[in-house]
C-alpha positions in Angstrom: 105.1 88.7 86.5 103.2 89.9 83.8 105.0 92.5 81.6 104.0 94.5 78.7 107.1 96.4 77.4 105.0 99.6 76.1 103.8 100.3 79.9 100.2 101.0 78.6 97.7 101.1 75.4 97.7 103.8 73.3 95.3 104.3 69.8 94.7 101.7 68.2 95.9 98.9 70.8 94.7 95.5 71.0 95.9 93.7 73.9 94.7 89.7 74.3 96.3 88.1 77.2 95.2 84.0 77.9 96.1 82.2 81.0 95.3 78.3 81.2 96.4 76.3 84.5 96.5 73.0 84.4 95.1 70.5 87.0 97.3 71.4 90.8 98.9 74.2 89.2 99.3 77.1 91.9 100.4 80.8 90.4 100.9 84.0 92.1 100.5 86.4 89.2 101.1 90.2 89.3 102.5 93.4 87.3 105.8 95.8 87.9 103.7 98.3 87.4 100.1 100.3 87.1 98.8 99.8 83.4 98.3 103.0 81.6 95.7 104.0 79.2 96.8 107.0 77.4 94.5 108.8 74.5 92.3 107.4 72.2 90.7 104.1 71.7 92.2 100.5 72.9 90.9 97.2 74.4 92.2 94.4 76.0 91.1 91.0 76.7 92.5 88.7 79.4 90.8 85.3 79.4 91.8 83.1 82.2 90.8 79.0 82.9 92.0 77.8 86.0 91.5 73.8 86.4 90.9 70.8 89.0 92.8 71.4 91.8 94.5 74.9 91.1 95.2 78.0 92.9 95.5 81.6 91.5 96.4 84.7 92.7 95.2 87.4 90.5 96.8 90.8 91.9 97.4 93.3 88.9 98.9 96.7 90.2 96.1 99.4 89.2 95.2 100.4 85.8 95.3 104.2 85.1 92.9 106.0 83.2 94.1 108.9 81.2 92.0 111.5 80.3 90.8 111.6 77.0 91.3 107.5 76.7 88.2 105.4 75.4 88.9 102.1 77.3 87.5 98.7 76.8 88.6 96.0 78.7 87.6 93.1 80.1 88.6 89.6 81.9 87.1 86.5 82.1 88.1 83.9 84.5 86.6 79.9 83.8 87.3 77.8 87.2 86.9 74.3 87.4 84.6 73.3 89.8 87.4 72.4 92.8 90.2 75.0 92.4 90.8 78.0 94.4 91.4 81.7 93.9 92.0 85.0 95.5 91.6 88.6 92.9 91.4 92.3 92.8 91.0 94.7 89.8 91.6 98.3 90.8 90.4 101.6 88.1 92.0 104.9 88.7 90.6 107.8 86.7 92.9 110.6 85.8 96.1 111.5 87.3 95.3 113.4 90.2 98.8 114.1 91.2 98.9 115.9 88.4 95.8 117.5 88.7 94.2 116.1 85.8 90.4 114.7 85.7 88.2 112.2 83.6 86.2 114.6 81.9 86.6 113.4 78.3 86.3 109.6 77.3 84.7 106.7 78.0 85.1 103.2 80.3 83.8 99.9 79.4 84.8 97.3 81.6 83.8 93.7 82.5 84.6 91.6 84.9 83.3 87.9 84.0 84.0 84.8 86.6 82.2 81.1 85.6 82.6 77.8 87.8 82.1 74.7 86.5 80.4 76.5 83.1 78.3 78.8 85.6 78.5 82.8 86.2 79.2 83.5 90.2 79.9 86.8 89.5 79.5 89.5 86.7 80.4 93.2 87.0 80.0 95.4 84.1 80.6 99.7 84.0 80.1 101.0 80.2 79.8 105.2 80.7 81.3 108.4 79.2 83.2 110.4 81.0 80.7 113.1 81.7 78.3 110.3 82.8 76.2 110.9 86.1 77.6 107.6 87.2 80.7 108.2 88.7 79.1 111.2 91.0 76.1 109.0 91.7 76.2 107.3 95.6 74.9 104.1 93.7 78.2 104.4 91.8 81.3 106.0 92.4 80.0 108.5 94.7 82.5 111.1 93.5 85.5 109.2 93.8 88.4 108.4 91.4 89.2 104.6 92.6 87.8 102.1 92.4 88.7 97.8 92.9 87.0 94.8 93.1 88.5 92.0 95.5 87.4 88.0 95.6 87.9 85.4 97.2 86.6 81.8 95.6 87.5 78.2 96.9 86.8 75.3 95.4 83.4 73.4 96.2 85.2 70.9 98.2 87.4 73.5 100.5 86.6 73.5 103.4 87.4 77.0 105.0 84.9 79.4 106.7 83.8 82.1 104.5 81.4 83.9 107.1 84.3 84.5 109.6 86.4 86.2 106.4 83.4 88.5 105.7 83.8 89.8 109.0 87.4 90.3 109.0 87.1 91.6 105.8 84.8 94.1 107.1 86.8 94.5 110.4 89.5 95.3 108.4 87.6 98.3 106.3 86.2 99.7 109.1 90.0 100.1 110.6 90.8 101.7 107.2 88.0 103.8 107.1 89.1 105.0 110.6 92.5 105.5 109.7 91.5 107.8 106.9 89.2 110.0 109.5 92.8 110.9 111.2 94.4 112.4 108.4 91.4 114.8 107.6 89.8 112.4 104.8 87.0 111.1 106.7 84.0 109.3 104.6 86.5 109.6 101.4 87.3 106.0 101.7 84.0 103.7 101.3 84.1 99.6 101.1 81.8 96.6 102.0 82.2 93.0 102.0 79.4 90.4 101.5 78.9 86.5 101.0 78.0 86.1 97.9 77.6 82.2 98.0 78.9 79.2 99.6 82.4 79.8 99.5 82.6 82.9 97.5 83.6 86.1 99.4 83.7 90.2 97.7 84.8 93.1 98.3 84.4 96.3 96.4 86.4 99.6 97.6 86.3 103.5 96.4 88.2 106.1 97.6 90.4 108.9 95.7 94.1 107.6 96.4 95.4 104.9 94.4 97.7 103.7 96.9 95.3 103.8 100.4 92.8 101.5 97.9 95.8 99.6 97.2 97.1 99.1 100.3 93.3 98.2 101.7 92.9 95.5 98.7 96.5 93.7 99.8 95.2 93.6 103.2 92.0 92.0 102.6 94.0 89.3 100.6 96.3 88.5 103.3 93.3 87.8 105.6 92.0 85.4 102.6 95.3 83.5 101.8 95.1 81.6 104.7 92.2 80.1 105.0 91.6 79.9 101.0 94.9 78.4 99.5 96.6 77.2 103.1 99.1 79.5 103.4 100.8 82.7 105.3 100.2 85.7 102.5 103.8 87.3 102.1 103.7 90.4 99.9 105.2 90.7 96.5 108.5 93.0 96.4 107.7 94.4 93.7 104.2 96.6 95.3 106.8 98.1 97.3 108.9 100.0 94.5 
């Protein structure tokens, strides 16, 4: 469990986080709590190298973007060429319980992951507040959430990444279904695609932290199994 005592950045914060596993080292990483990013300018840096043999969960709670805040963070994941691991990143923009909005401030963000010295995958969003990005249908499309989800096994595992695509997407579509119940329908949006041999994303948007939330935790309990071997049991702490 990753804690940082503050609860979030405020001006002037530097945050540098480095992770290295070592050969058959299996982690389940998380956070009490979403990550705040109050006013002003901060970064933060998390650099993690995962070697032979390894597994790693990467399943930060979301990161909340106040308004106002100039953000700029990124993460970089090395994995050796035969290791595992199953991620998510989730972005929420303002604090719509409270009514507020995004409208002053800026996001950088980059997501970085290399195996065996090579990029797989590279995600990068670097926009004001008041950029036509986030209304833009090749972007946000108007919503406030947003989260990435992988799924990576090593070049030697031997699981079938075509059948999670589809239960990946199964699984979207159900959520998507769900959401036309309550009065919200085409709010929430995902897809899932193969990007490689044995390299599976997701990407999600919608406008309520937790129903992207609780849509990311699903999709990794469909990939723990076949990716790292075991039944996925959620963390206690999501549910507090």
């Amino acid at each position: 469990m990753i804690v940082h005592p503050p609860g979030g950045l405020a001006a002037g914060d530097a945050l540098r986080l480095r992770i290295d596993l070592e050969e058959g080292a299996r982690v389940r990483s998380s956070t009490p709590g979403s990550q705040k990013w109050y006013r002003g300018r901060a970064s933060a840096r998390t650099h993690i190298r995962v070697a032979r043999g390894a597994q790693l969960e990467w399943l930060p709670q979301p990161s909340i973007v106040y308004d106002g805040a100039f953000v700029d963070q990124s993460l970089q994941v090395d994995l050796d060429a035969d290791c595992a691991m199953l991620g998510s990143e989730c972005l929420v923009l303002g604090r719509r319980s409270m009514g507020e909005r995004f409208t002053t401030g800026s996001l950088r963000q980059s997501i970085r992951i290399n195996r065996a010295g090579r990029p797989i995958w590279q995600e990068s969003t670097d926009a004001a507040a008041d950029a036509l990005l986030w209304g833009a249908s090749a972007g946000w499309a108007g919503r406030v959430v947003c989260a990435s989800v992988w799924a990576i096994g090593g070049h030697g595992a031997a699981w079938d990444d075509a059948s999670l695509v589809d239960q990946w997407r199964a699984a979207i579509s159900a959520a998507t279904a769900t959401e036309a119940k309550t009065g919200l329908d085409g709010r929430l949006l995902g897809g899932a695609t193969r990007m490689a041999p044995g390299i599976v994303l997701a990407k999600i948007l919608g406008d309520e932290a937790d129903r992207v939330s609780e849509l990311a935790q699903a999709l990794w309990a469909l990939a723990r199994p076949p990716v790292l071997g075991e039944a996925a049991h959620a963390m206690r702490i999501w549910a507090t």
